[in-house]
N, C-alpha and C positions, 0 to 999 in steps of 0.2 A: 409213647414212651413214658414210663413212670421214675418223673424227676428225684426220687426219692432212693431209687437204688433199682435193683433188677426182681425183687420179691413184690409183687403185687400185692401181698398180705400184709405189706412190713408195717409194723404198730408204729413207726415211728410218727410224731405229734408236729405240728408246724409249729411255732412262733406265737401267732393268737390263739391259739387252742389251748397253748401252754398260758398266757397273761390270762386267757379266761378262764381257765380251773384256778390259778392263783387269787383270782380276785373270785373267785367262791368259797374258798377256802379261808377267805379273809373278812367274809362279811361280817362275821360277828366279833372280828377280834382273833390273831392269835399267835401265836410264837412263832418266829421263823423256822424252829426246831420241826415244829409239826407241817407247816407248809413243804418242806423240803419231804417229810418222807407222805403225807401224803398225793404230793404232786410228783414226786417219784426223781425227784433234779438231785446232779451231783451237790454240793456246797458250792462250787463254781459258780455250777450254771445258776443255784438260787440267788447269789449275790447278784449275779449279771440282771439277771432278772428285776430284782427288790430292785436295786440301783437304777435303772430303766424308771420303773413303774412308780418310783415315788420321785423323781425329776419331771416327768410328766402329771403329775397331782393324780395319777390312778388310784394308790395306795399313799396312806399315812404312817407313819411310825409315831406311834404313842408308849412314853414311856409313864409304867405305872406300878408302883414298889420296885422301884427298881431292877424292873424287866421291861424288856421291850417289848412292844406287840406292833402288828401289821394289820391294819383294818382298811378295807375296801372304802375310799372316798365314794361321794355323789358323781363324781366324774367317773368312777371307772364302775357304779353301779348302770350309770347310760352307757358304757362303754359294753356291758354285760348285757345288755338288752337288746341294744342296737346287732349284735355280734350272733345272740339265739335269732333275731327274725333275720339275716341274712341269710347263716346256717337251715331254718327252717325254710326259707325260699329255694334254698339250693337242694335241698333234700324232698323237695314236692314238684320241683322239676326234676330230679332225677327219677321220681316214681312214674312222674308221666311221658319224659322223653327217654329211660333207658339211662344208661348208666354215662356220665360226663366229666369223668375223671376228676371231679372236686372230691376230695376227704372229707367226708361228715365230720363232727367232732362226736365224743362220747354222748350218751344221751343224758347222762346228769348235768350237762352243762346248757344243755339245750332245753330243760325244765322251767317253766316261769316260776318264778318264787314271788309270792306272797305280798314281798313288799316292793314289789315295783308294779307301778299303772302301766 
């Protein structure tokens, strides 16, 4: 049964899928403005979100001329790492046991980047 609704297809995202596009979206720095539409979240949901993710030192808020910005700490760059080699565990047993009803995430999120060992 597909805990998600009755549409097997449904694009809908879980919870870490969603903190870990935000905290890529955030590695270099950037407005809340732009996290919201490129993460696709109401305003709601980005507040709930931001508010979460910087009580847990995931995410920083730096303010800088008088703008805010959201940059991805060291903790939630391991949290980005840790989260691609679980997803890639689950998506190489899914290649070789068949299909096991875990949600892959996107594959950009699943990309190693550059500055992590």
């Amino acid at each position: 049964m597909n805990p998600w609704g009755s549409n097997p297809s449904s694009k809908r995202r879980d919870k870490l899928s969603i903190i870990a596009e935000i905290l890529e979206i955030a590695k270099e720095g950037t407005l809340k403005t732009q996290i919201m539409y490129r993460a696709n979240l109401s305003f709601t949901q980005l507040n709930d979100y931001l508010r979460f993710m910087l009580r847990i030192n995931l995410l920083e808020k730096v303010t800088e001329n008088e703008k805010e910005r959201y940059e991805t700490t060291g903790k939630g760059m391991d949290f980005l790492q840790r989260y691609r080699e679980i997803t890639e565990l689950l998506k190489n047993d899914d290649e070789i046991n068949g299909k096991n009803g875990v949600k892959i995430p996107p594959q950009h999120l699943l990309k190693k980047s550059q500055n992590l060992c």
